[in-house]
N, C-alpha and C positions, 0 to 999 in steps of 0.2 A: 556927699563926702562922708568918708569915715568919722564916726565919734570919738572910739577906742582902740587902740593895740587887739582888742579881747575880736572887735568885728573885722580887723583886715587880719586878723590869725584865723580866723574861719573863712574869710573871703579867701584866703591861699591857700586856704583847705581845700575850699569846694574846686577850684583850680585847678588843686595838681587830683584834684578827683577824680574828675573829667577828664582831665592827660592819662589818670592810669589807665581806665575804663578804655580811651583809645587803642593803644597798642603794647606792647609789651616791651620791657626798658632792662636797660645791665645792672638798675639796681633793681628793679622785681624778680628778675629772676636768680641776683647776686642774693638776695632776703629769702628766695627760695630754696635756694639750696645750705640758707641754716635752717632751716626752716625741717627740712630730708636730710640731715646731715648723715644720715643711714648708706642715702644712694649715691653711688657717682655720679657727677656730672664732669661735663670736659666743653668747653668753649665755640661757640661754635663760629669760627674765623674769625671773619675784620667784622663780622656784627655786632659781638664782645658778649653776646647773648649764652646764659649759662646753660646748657640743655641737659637732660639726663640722658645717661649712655643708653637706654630703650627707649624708643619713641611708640606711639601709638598708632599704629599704620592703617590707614581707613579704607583699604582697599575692599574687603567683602563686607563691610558694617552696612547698615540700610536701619533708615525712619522707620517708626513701627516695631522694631522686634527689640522685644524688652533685656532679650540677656544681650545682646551689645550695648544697649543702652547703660546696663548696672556696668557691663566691663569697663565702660569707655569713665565712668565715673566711678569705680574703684581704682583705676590706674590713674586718673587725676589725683585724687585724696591719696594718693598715696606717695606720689612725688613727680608722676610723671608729667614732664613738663612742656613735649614736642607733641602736635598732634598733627600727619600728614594726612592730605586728602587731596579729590581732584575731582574736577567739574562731569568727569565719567564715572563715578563710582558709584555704581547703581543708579545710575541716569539721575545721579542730582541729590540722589536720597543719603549718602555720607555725607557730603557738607550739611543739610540738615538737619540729620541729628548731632554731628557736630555743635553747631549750633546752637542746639534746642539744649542742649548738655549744659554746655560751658556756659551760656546765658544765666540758667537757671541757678547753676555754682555761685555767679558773679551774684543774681538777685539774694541769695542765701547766701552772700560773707564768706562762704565756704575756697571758696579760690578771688584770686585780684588777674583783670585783665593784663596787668604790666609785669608777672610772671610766667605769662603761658602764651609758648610761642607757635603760630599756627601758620601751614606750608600749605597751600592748596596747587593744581597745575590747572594746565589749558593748553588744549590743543587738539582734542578728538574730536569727534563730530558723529556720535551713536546717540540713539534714543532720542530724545528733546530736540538735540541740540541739532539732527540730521535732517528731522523734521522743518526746522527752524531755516536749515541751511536751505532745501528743498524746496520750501516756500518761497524764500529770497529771490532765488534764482527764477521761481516760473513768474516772478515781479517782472524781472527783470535787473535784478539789483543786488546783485548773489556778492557775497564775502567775496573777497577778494585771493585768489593766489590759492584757492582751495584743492589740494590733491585726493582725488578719490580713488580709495585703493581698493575697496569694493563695494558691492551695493550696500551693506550695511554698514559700510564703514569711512567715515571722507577725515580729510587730516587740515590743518590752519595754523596756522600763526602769524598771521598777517593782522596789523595794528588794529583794523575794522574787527576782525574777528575775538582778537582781544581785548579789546574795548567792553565789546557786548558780555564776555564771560568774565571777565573780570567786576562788571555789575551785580550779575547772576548770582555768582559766589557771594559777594560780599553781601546778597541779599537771605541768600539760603545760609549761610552760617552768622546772621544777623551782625555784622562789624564794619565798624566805618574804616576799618585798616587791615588788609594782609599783611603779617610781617614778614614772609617770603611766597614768593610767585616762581613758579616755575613752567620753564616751556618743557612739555611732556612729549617728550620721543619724538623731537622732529626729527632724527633720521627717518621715519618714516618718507618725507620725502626722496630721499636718496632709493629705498626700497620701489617705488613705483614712478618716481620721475620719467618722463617721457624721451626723457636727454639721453639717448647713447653714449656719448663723448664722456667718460668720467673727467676729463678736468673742466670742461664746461659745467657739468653737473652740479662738481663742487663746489665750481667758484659762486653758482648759480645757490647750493642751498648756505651758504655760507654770508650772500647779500641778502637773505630771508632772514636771517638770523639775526643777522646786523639791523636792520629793519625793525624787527621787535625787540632788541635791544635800546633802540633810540626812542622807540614810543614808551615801553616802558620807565624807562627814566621820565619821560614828561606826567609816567602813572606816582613814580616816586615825587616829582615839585607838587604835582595836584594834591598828593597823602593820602592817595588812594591804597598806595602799597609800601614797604619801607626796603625792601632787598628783592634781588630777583636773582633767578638763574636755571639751569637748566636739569631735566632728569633723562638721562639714557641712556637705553641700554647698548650703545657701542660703545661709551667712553673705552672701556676694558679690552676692546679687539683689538687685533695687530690691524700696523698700519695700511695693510694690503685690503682688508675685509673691504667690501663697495659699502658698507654702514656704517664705518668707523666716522666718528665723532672724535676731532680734537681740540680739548681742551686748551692747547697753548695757541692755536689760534680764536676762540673762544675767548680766551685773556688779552690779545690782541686787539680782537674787533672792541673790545669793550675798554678799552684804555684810547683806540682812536675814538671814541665819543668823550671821553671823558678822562685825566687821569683821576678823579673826583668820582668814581663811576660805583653806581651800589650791587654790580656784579658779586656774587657775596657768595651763593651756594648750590653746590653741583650735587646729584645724587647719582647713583649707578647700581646694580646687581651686582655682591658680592658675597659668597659663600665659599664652602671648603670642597665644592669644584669646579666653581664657574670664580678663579681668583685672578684675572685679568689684569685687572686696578693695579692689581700688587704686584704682580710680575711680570706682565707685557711691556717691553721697552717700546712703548709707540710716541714718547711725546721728542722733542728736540734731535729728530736726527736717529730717532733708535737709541737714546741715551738715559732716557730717565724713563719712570712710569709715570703712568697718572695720576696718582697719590704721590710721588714724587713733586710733582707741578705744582696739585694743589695746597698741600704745603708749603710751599715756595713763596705762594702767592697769597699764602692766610687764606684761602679758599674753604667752608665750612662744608664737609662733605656726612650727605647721608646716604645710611646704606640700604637697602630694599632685596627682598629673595633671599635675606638669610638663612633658610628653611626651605627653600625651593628651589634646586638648581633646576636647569633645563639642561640635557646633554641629547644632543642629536632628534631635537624635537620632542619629546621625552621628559617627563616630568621627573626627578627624583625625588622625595622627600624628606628632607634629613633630622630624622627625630625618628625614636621606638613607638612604635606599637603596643599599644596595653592587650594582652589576650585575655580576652572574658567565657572562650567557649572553647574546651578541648577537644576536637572531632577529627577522626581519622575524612580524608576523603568519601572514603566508602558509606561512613556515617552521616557523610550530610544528603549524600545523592538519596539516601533512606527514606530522610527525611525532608529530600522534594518532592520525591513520589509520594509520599503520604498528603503534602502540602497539595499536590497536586488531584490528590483523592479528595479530601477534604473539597477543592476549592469547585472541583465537578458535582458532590452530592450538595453543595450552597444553590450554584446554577441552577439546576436543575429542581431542588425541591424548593424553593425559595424565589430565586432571583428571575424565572421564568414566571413566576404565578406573580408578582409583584403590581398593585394596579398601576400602570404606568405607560407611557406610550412607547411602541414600539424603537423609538431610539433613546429614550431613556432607557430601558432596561437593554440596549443593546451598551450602552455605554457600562452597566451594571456589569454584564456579561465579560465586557471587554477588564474590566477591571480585574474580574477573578482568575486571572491568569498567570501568575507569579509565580507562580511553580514552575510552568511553560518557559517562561522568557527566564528564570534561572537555568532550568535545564541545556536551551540553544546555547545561553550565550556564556555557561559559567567560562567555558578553557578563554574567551575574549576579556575578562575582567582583569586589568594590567595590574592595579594597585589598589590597596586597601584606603586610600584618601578616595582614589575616582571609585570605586565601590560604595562608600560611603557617601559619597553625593550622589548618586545612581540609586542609594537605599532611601535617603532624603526625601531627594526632590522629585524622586520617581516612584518609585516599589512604595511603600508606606505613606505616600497619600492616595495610592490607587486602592488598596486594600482598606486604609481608613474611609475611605469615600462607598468602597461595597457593605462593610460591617455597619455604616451608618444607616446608609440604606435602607437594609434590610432589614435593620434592629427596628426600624421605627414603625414601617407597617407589621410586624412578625414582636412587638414586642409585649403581649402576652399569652407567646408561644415559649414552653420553657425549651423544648428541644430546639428551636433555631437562636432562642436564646445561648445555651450550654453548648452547639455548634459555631456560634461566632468566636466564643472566649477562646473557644480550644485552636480554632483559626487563627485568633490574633494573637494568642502561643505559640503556636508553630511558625508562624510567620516571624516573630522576633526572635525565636532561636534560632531558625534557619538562615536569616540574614545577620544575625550577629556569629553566627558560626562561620559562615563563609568570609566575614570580616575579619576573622582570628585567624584564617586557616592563610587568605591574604598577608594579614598583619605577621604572621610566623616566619614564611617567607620573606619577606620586608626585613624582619630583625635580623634575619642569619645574613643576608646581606649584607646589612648592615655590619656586621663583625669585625670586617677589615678596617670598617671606618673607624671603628672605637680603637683598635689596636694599634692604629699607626697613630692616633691622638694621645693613647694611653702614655706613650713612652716619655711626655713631656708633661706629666701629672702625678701627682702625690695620690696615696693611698687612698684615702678622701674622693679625691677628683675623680679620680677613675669611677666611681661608683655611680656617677651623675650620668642621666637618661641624657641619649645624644643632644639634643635639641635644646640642652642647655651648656653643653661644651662648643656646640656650631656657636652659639650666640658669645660665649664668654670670650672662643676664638676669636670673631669678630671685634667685639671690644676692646681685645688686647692691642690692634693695632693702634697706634698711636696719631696716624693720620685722620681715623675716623673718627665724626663726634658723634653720631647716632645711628643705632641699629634700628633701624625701623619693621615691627614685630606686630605682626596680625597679633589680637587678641581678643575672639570674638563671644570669648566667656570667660567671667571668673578668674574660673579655674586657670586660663593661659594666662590671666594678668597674676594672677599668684606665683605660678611656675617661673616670670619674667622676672619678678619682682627680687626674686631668689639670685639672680645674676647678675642684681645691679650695685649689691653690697660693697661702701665704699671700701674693699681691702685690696688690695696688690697681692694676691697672694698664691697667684698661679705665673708659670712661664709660659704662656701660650703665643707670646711672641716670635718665641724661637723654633715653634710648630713652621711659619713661614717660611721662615731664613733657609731652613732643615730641608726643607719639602718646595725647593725652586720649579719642579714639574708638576703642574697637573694631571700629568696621569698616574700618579701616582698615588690618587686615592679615587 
């Protein structure tokens, strides 16, 4: 028994401690945004959950590499208060550092569990999880209802298979609660189903649905999870598409389980050319949108690809190009032939004398060839983003991996020494040059978009790099509560942070209303 008033006012201390630390509440996040009173926030449905209008989108983040790690913890301390992920993001390694983030915040005072509302999905079956599947199955004992759309790729959401990833997660982002679960693109069924017959099809992936709607709610009585719902990218297609996803049957199925039902939030692809949501009449008969709906229905909708249309398989990318190197073309082909001098006098005086085994110094060999495979493949380099991952993940650890090399048996040699440096000079201009000559391209492109944007902005606004008008547009719509925005350093959570500014002080709602076709930008 209690002594005093002083030990049951800490006993309901420690209480509602443990309740925050669980899951995230309308008044943690209601405290949080006096807390930001800087940022907007906007509601996110019947959850009552206050989000900020940018989310933190975990889609390329990964365990390990330190600047997403500071990013995902400066956009925390700073207000941001949605963090999306999913059981495929880097095979498991985004909810990790998730994770490993936000735990750390909680252990450090620095953020409270019952302010910070975390979205993960399920539903792929790549890396781990394929493995996992594969196994099952030569048991004898395989997931259930699994569609595999190619060898590296199998699709689920059937209750056994959610069961297991919804452990996973909540083991890799260390929490006893998701506070929204999401089925991740099961149209994918619809895409590789075996079913001919599209209205068998339908009816067929629309009982899958239903299925993991009903076990999910037994994930909501357990407290495993507190909301669930769906992300896809057909919500937005006409009703014709064979991938179309609709929401008002979605609202259906989840009202015959329950009218009590914690169907709560949908996400979809929307940007300023893939605007579907907003202007497809595919829900009730050709009568409303699907942002229509989900308003309707207090449905909390996030948005994904605000930066990334895809138009006829085709990636667009909607944000400017910083140019850091001014080179006519003529200048750069210059200066791959020199790169390509250079990288034959390495070979040859160097990388062939190396003491080494024959495919070790072949792999050395194969390396110094970046000149070569710029030369083939420069007129194939579509964009200055897939360039820049081709410089990454490719070109620049091949070349780091020769200069290291070589530095280390040659390194009290000054000429192979004063040879590398000048190498990995040429190298970084060359490929940042070919980035700018990419990126210039890009921009002018880009022209039309800022100018059909411009006409519904102040002198101010207009000045603003695209990729913060794509995002501010997004915001302005009133159905949406979160733009959910890569930000895989810094600097992008800075740039974000710049858009979140609690003021009303653009019309970029009437950018919409103005511009009913899509092809029109």
């Amino acid at each position: 028994m209690l002594e005093n008033p002083l030990d049951f006012y800490t006993f309901g201390s420690l209480i509602f401690h443990y309740y925050k630390v669980k899951m995230v509440t309308i008044e943690g996040t209601q405290d949080h945004t006096l807390r930001f009173n800087q940022i907007k926030y906007k509601t996110l449905g019947k959850t009552g959950f206050h989000t900020s209008v940018c989310g933190f989108g975990g889609y390329r983040i990964d365990d390990g590499n330190s600047s997403h790690k500071k990013a995902l913890i400066k956009a925390l301390l700073a207000g941001i208060n949605l963090i999306d992920t999913s059981s495929n993001y880097a095979d498991g390694g985004s909810e990790i550092l998730v994770g490993k983030v936000i735990n750390q915040l909680f252990s450090e005072n620095k953020l409270s569990r019952d302010e910070l509302i975390i979205v993960t999905k399920g539903g792929y079956m790549q890396g781990k999880n394929l493995r996992l599947g594969k196994e099952k199955e030569q048991r004898g004992k395989p997931f259930t209802e699994v569609i595999k759309c190619a060898p590296d790729l199998w699709h689920c959401i059937s209750p056994d298979f959610l069961e297991n990833q919804i452990s996973l997660s909540l083991e890799r982002l260390q929490l006893e609660k998701i506070d929204v679960y999401l089925l991740h693109n099961p149209e994918y069924y619809l895409n590789y189903s075996s079913i001919s017959d599209s209205e068998r099809r339908n009816r067929e992936y629309y009982r899958r649905i239903k299925e993991a709607f009903v076990y999910l709610e037994k994930e909501v009585k357990n407290g495993r999870i507190s909301y669930y719902g769906v992300s896809s990218n057909s919500f937005g297609e006409k009703q014709t598409e064979s991938n179309f996803t609709s929401l008002e049957k979605l609202i259906g199925t989840a009202k015959e389980i329950s009218d009590n039902n914690h169907f709560a939030v949908v996400q979809l692809p929307l940007n300023l050319i893939e605007s579907g949501g907003i202007k497809n009449l595919n829900q009730q008969n050709e009568t409303k949108t699907f942002l229509q709906i989900a308003k309707e229905n207090n449905l909390g909708v996030l948005v994904n690809r605000p930066l990334n249309a895809i138009v006829k398989n085709r990636l667009v990318r909607l944000s400017d190009i910083e140019i850091n190197e001014d080179r006519s073309k003529e200048e750069i082909f210059y200066l791959i032939d020199d790169l390509e001098k250079q990288e034959y006098f390495l070979t040859n005086r160097y990388a062939n004398n190396l003491a080494l085994s024959t495919s070790e110094r072949k792999d050395i060999n194969e390396s110094l060839t970046i000149g070569k495979i710029l030369k083939s493949n420069y007129n194939k380099f579509d964009s200055p983003n897939q360039f820049k991952e081709i410089k990454e993940n490719f070109l620049i650890p091949r070349a780091n991996y020769a200069i290291n090399e070589i530095g280390k048996q040659f390194q009290d040699d000054e000429g192979a020494i004063r040879a590398l440096r000048n190498y990995a000079v040429t190298t970084n201009i060359v490929l940042d040059s070919i980035f700018s000559d990419l990126g210039r391209k890009h921009n002018i492109a880009n022209n039309s978009i800022h100018e059909l944007i411009n006409n519904f902005l102040n002198d101010e606004q207009r000045k603003l790099p695209l990729s913060r008008k794509a995002i501010l547009l997004i915001n302005s719509i009133p159905e949406v509560c979160t733009t959910l925005v890569g930000m895989r350093n810094t600097n992008y959570v800075e740039d974000m942070l710049k858009t979140m500014l609690n003021e009303d002080v653009y019309r970029f709602n009437e950018f919409w209303h103005r511009n009913s076709d899509q092809k029109s930008i």
